[in-house]
N, C-alpha and C positions, 0 to 999 in steps of 0.2 A: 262890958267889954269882952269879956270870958267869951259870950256867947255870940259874941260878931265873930272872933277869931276861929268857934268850935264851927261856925257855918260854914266855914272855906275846906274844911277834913276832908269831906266827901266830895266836890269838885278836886281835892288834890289828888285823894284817891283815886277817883273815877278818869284822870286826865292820865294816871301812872299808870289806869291796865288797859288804856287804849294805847299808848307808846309802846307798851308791851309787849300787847299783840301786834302791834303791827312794826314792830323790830323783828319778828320772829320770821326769816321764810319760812314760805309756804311748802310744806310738803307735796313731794310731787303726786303722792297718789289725792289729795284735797279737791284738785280740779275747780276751785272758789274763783277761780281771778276771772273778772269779765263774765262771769253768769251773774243771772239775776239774782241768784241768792249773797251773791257778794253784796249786791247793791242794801240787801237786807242786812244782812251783818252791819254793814255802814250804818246804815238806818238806827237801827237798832243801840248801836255802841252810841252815834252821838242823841239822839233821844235819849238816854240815860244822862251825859253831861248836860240835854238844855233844863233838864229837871233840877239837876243838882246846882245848878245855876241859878235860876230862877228859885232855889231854897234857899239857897246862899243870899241872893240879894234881900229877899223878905226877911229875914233874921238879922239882917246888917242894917235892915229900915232903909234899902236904896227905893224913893220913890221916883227920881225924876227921871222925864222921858231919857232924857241926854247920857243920864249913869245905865239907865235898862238896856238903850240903844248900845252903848260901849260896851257892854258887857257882852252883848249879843254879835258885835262886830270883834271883839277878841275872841271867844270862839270859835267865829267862823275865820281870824286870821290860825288859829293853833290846827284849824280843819286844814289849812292850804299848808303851813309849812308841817303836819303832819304825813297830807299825800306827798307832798315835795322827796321828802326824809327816806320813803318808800325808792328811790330812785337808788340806795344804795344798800339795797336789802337783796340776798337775793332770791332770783323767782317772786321778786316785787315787782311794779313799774304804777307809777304816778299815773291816774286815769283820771279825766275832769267828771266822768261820770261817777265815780267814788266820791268825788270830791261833791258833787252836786246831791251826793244821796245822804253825803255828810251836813251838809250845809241844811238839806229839808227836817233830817232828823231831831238835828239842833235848835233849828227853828222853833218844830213841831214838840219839840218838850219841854221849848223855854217858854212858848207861848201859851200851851196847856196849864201850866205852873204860875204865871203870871195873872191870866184870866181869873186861876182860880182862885186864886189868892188876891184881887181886885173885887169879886164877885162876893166874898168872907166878908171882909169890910165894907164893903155896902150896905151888907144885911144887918148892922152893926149898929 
C-alpha cells in the first residue's frame, strides 16, 4: 500500500510546479506568450505530468483501459482549468493553442510510459 500511495509524490509534485509556473506573470522583457517556444514550454511541462502519470498508474497496478483512459481524461481536464486560471494572472491570457500543446504533451508521455511499460510485460 506504501508504494501505491509513494507513486502519486511525483504527479503531486510535478502538478504543483506547473501551477506555479503558470501563477507566476510573465515578465515583460520574456516575450513567451504566443511564440512557438511557448507552445514548447507547454509541451514540455505536461510531457513531464503524462510520465509521471503513466508511473503512477503502473505502481498502483491500474491496468484497465477505463482507469488509463480516466486518468488520461483528468489530465487533460487539470490542462483546461489550468489554461482557464491563466485568465486571472497577469500578462497571462487562456490560449486554446496552449491548451492543445498541453493536451499533445500529456498524451505523448502518458502514452510513451504506458507502451513502455505494456511492452516490459510482455517480454515477461
Amino acid at each position: 500500500m506504501k508504494n501505491r500511495v509513494d507513486a502519486w509524490w511525483p504527479v503531486a509534485g510535478w502538478t504543483l510546479v506547473i501551477i506555479l509556473l503558470t501563477s507566476l506573470p510573465l515578465p515583460t522583457w520574456v516575450g513567451l506568450s504566443g511564440s512557438n517556444l511557448d507552445k514548447l514550454v507547454h509541451f514540455g511541462l505536461y510531457l513531464g505530468l503524462g510520465l509521471t502519470l503513466g508511473r503512477a498508474a503502473r505502481i498502483s497496478g491500474f491496468t484497465g483501459v477505463a482507469m488509463l483512459l480516466g486518468l488520461l481524461l483528468a489530465g487533460i481536464a487539470f490542462a483546461a482549468v489550468d489554461e482557464l486560471l491563466q485568465n486571472w494572472v497577469p500578462r497571462r491570457a487562456p490560449q486554446m493553442a496552449d491548451w492543445l500543446a498541453d493536451v499533445a504533451g500529456l498524451v505523448s508521455g502518458y502514452v510513451l510510459y504506458v507502451a513502455r511499460w505494456r511492452r516490459r510485460t510482455m517480454k515477461t
